[in-house]
C-alpha positions as CSV (number, residue, x, y, z in Angstrom):
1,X,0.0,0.0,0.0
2,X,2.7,2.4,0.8
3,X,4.2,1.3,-2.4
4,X,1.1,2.6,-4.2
5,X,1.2,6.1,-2.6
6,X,4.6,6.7,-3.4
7,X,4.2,5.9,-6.8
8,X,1.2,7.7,-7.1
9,X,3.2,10.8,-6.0
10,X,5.7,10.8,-8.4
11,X,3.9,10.0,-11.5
12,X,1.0,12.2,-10.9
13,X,1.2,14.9,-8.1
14,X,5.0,15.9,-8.8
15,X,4.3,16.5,-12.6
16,X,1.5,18.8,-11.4
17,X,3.4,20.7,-9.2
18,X,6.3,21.4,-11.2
19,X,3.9,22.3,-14.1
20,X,2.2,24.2,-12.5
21,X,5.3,26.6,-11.2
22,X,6.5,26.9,-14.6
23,X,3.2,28.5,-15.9
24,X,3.4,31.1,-12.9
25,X,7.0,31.7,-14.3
26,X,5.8,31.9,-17.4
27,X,3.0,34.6,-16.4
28,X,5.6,36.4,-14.2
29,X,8.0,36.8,-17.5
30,X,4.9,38.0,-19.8
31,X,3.5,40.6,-17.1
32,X,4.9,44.1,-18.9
33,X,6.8,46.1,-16.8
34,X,5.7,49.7,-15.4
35,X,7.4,52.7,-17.3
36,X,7.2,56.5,-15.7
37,X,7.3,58.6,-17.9
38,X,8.7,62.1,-17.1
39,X,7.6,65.4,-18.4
40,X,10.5,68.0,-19.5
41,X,10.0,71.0,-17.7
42,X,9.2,73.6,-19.6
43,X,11.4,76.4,-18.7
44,X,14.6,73.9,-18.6
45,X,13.9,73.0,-22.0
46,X,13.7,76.8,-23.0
47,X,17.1,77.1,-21.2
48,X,18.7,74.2,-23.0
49,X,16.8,73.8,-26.7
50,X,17.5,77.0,-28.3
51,X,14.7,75.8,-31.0
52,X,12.1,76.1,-27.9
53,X,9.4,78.7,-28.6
54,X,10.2,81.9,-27.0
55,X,7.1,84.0,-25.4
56,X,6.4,86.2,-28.4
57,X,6.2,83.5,-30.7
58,X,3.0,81.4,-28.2
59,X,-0.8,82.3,-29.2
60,X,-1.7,84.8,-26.5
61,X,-4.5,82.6,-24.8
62,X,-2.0,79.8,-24.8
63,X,0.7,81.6,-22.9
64,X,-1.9,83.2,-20.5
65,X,-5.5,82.5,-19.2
66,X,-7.9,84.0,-21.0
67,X,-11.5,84.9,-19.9
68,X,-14.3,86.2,-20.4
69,X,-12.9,89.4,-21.6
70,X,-10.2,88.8,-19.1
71,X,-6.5,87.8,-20.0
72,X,-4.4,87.1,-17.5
73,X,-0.4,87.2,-17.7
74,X,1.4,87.3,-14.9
75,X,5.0,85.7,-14.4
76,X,4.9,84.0,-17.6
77,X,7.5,81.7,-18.2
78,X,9.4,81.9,-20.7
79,X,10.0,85.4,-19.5
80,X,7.6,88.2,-21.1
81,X,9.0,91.2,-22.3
82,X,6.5,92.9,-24.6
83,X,2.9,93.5,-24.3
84,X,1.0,90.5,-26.1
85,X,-1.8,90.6,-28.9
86,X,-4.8,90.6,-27.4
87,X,-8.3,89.4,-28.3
88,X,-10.2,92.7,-29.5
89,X,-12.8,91.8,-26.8
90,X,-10.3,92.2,-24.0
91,X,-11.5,94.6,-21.4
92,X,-9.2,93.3,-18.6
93,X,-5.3,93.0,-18.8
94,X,-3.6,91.6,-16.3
95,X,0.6,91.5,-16.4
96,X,1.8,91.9,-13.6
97,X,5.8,90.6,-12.5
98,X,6.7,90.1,-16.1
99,X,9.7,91.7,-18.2
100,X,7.8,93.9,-20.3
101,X,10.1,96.8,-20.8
102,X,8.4,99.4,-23.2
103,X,4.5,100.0,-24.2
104,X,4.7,100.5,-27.8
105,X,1.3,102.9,-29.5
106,X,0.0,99.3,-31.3
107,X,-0.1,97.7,-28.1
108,X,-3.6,98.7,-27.1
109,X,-4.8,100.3,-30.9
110,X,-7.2,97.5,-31.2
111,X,-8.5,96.4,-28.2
112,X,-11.1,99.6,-27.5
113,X,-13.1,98.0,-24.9
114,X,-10.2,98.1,-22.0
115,X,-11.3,99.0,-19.3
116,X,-8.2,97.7,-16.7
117,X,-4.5,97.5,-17.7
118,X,-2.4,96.2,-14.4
119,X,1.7,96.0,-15.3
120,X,3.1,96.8,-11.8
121,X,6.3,94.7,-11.2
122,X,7.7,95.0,-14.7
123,X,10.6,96.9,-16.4
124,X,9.3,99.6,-18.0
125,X,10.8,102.5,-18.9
126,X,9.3,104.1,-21.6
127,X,5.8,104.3,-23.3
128,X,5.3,105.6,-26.5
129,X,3.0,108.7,-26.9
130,X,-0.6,108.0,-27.9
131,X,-0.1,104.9,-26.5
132,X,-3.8,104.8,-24.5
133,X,-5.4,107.0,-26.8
134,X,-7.5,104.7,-27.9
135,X,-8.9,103.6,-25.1
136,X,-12.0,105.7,-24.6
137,X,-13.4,103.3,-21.7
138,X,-10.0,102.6,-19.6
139,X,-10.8,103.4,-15.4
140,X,-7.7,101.8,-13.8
141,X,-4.2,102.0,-15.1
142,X,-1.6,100.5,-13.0
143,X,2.1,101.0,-13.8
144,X,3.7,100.2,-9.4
145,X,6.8,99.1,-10.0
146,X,8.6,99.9,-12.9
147,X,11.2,101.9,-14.1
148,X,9.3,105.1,-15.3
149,X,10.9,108.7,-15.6
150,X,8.1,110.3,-17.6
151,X,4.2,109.9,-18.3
152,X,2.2,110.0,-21.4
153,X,-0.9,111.4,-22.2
154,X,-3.8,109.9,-19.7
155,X,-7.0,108.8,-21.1
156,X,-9.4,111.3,-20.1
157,X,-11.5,108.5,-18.3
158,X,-9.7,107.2,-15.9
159,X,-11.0,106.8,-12.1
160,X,-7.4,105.3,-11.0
161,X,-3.8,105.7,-11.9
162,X,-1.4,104.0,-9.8
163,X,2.2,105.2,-10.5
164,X,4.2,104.1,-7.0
165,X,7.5,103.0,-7.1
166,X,9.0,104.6,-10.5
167,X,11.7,107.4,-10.9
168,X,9.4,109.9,-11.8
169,X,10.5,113.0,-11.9
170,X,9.1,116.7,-12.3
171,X,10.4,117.6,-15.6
172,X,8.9,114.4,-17.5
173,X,5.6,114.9,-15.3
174,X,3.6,117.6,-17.0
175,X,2.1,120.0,-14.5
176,X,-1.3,119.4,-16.1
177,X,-0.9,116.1,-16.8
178,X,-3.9,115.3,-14.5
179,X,-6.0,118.2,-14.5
180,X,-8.1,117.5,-17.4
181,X,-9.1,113.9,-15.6
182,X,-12.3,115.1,-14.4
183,X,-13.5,111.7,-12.9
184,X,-9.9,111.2,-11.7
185,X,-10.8,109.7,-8.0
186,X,-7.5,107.7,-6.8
187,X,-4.2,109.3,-7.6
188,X,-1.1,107.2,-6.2
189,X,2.4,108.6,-7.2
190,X,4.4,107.4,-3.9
191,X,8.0,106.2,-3.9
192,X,9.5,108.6,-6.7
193,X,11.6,111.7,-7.3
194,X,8.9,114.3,-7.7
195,X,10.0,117.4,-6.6
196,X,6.6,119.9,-7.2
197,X,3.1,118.6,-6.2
198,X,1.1,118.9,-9.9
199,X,-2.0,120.5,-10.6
200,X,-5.1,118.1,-9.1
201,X,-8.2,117.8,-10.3
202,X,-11.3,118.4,-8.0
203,X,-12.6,115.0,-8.7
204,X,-9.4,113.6,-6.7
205,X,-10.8,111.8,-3.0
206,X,-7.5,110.3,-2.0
207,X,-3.8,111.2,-3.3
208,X,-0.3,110.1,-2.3
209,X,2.6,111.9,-2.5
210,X,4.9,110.4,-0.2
211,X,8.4,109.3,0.0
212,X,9.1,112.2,-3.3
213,X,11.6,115.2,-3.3
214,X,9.2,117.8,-2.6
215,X,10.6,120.5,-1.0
216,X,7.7,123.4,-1.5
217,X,4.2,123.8,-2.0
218,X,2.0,126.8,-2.0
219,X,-1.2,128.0,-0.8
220,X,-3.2,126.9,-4.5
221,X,-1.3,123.6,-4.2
222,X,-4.6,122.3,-2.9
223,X,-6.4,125.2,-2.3
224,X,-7.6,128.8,-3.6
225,X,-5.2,130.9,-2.2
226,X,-7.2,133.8,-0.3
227,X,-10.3,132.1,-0.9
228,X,-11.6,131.4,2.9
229,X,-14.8,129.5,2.2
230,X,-13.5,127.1,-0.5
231,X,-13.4,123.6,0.9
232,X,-12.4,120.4,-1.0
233,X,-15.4,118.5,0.1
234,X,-14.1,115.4,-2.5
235,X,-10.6,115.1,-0.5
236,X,-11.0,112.5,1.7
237,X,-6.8,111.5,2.3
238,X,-3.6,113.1,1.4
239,X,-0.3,111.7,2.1
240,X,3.0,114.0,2.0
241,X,5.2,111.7,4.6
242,X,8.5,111.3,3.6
243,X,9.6,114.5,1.9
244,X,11.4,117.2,2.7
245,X,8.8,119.9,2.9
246,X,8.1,121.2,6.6
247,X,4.6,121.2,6.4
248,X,3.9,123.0,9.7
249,X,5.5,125.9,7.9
250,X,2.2,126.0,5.4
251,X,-0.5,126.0,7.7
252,X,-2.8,128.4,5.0
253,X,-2.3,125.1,1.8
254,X,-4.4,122.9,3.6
255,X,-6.8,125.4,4.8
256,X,-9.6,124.0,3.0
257,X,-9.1,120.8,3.5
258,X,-11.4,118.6,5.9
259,X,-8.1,116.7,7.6
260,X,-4.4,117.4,7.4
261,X,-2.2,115.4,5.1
262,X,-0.7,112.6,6.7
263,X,2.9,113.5,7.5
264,X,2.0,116.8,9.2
265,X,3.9,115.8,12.7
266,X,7.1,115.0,10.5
């Protein structure tokens, strides 16, 4: 009987065994193997491939986000250095931290519906003349952070114009340059070399000034001279800090004022 097992055991449980290893061997060789694949970054292969498309040769809407009227473009890689073409529908531009260094007059000539431009934190140092005038419906222009000696010719709409941080200075800052802007509301020239305050439209409710070269001002700087019962009833916050005008030595400029100019203690 024992005879009978073992014989059974080689001739048919073995062979069933050892069969039945190989065809798991078999499977394990056949199962493919797992590849990861690995995306080149974009920017590396911009610094290596010199044949790599470069910013101004991308389809705007593929190199920013564009929206609803919206187009969005801020720290673009590969590095931006001119205003894009826009859609003609585009009434929102946003570029901000980019290396846009110059606003040519095309830049905007076809997109009349702009109502917002936003460039702070670019290199710009010089715009072209006429190059918002054909932007009938622009509120907001916002040019913080750039490298600006001079300003063009405003659009005569404009609510806000937000120049901080530039190297503005008087002689490339026409005196009427914002006198005209009769719906001007926010006027924000901080953080440059202005030495003269310029003319202000009555329209303005909050204007900064501070951290300039101003060294004078006047009694029409922001009021009427000898007229007592004027009162800029619009002027709502006026910021001088961080010049070198004494303004306790002027007590008469800000007599119509409803507050004194922040920086009055200094």
């Amino acid at each position: 009987m024992m005879q009978l097992r073992t014989l059974l055991l080689t001739s048919v449980v073995l062979p069933w065994m050892l069969s039945s290893a190989a065809k798991q061997k078999n499977m394990d060789v056949r199962k493919p193997k797992k590849y990861s694949a690995k995306v080149a970054n974009f920017k590396a292969l911009q610094d290596t491939d010199p044949a790599a498309p470069r910013a101004h040769e991308l389809p705007t809407c593929l190199l920013c986000v564009c929206l609803s009227g919206s187009v969005y473009c801020e720290e673009v890689t590969p590095q931006m250095s001119a205003v894009p073409a826009l859609p003609k529908e585009t009434s929102y531009l946003y570029a901000r931290f980019n290396k846009i260094r110059k606003i040519r007059k095309q830049d905007f000539a076809d997109t009349a519906t702009m109502k917002r431009i936003d460039l702070t934190g670019n290199l710009i140092a010089e715009i072209e003349d006429g190059a918002f005038s054909r932007l009938p419906h622009l509120e907001e222009l916002t040019l913080a952070e750039n490298r600006l000696t001079k300003l063009p010719v405003l659009p005569g709409g404009l609510v806000s114009f937000n120049a901080n941080f530039n190297w503005l200075k008087t002689q490339g800052v026409k005196g009427s340059a914002f006198s005209k802007l009769t719906r001007l509301t926010y006027l924000y020239l901080g953080n440059n070399e202005l030495a003269v305050v310029p003319q202000l439209p009555e329209s303005l409710h909050v204007v900064h000034l501070h951290n300039n070269k101003i060294s004078t001002i006047t009694d029409e700087t922001f009021c009427r001279g000898n007229a007592s019962h004027y009162i800029r009833t619009n002027m709502d916050e006026v910021r001088l800090d961080g010049n070198p005008v004494e303004l306790s030595e002027h007590p008469n400029s800000f007599i119509c004022l409803q507050s004194l100019p922040i920086g009055w203690d200094n």
